[in-house]
N, C-alpha and C positions, 0 to 999 in steps of 0.2 A: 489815160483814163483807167480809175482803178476800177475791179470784178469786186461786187459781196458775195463771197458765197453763204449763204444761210444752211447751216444742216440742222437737217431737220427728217432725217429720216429713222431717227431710234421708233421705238417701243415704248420706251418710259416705263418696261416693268417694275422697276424699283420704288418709282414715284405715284406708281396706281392710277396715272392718267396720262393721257398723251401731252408732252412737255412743248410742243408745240403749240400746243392750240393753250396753254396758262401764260395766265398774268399779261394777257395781250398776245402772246407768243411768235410766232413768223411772221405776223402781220404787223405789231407794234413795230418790230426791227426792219420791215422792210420799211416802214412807212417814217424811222427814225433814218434809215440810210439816203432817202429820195430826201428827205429835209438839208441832211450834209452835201447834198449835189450828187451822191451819185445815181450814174446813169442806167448800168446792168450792173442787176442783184438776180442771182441765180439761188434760188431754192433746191437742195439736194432733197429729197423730199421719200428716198430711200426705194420700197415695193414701189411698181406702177400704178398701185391702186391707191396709193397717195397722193399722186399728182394731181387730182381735182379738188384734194384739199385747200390749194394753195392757189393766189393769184399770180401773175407775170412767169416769167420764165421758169420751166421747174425741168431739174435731169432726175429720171427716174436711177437708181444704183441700176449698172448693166451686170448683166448674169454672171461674167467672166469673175467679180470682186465680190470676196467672202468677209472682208474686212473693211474697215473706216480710215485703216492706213490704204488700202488697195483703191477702196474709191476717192479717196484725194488724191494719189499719186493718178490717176487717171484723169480726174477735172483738172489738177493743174497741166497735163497736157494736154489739152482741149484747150484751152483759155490764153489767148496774148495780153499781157501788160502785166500790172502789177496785181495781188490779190490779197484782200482782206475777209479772212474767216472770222463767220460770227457762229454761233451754236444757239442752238433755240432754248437754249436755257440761261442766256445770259438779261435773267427778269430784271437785274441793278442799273444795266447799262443804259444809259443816258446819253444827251447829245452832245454836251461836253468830253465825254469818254466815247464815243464812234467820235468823235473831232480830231480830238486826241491819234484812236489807233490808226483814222482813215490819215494823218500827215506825219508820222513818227519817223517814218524813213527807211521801216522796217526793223522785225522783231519780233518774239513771243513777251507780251505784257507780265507783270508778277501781279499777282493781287496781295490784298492786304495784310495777308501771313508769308510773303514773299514767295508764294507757289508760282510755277510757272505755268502758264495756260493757254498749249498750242492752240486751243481751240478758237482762239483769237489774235494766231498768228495772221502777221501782215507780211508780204512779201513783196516785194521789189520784184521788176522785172527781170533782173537781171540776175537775182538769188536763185541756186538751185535746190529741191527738196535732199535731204539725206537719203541713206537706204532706210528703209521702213523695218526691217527685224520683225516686223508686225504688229509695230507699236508707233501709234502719232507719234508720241514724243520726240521719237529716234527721225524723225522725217523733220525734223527742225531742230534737232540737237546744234546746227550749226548757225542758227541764228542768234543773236546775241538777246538776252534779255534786258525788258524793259524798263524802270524804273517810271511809274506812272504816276507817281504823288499824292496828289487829291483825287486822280480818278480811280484810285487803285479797289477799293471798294465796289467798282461796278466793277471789275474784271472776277467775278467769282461764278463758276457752275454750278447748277444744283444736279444734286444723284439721288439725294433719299427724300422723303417730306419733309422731315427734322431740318435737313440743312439752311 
């Protein structure tokens, strides 16, 4: 049984609004991952005072983790089976593309300029994360990337308004 994790704990200073709660935000993706069957979708939902933002399962970030490398390196120890990260910013993503990443077999997806985008790494159970250096990236440098096709357009982040 694969884990979603939803992160969903930034700020959104860039973007002038909280990026979870746009364009449907945590709630559209949780409610597009329960459509693909899955079971547990965990909300990373960042400060404590978050966590009533959000419905079903939510981990507040624990004190110990100063970084977004620190706290996935810690959910992915908490968590048995396989794990599919979605980011609350991924407003393109559809259910063709969560179809897509939830059966791929594992991988970081390229989006449509051929970027790579931990943020919607899928992991196998059996894949270990890298060392983090303090960078996602480097915590999946070892997984192979994706070539997604037609869904490759849903695999893009936003960071600014413009984007």
């Amino acid at each position: 049984m694969v884990t979603v994790i939803l992160l969903a704990g930034g700020k959104s200073s860039r973007m002038g609004q909280d990026k979870a709660k746009m364009e449907g935000g945590v709630e559209r993706l949780h409610s597009l991952a329960t459509q693909c069957g899955v079971e547990r979708i965990i909300t990373l939902c960042g400060d404590v005072s978050r966590q009533s933002m959000f419905e079903g399962e939510t981990w507040p970030d624990p004190p110990s983790c100063t970084s977004l490398s620190e706290i996935l390196e810690w959910a992915f120890g908490r968590i048995d089976g396989p794990i599919q990260l979605i980011s609350c910013d991924s407003f393109q993503l559809e259910r063709g593309g969560m179809e897509f990443l939830l059966t791929c077999g594992g991988g970081v997806p390229l989006d449509e300029n051929g970027v790579r985008q931990p943020l919607l790494a899928n992991s196998p159970s059996e894949w270990k994360l890298s060392p983090s250096k303090g960078r996602v990236s480097s915590l999946f440098s070892n997984y192979r990337s994706l070539e997604v096709g037609e869904f490759a357009g849903q695999m893009k982040n936003f960071n600014t308004p413009l984007d």
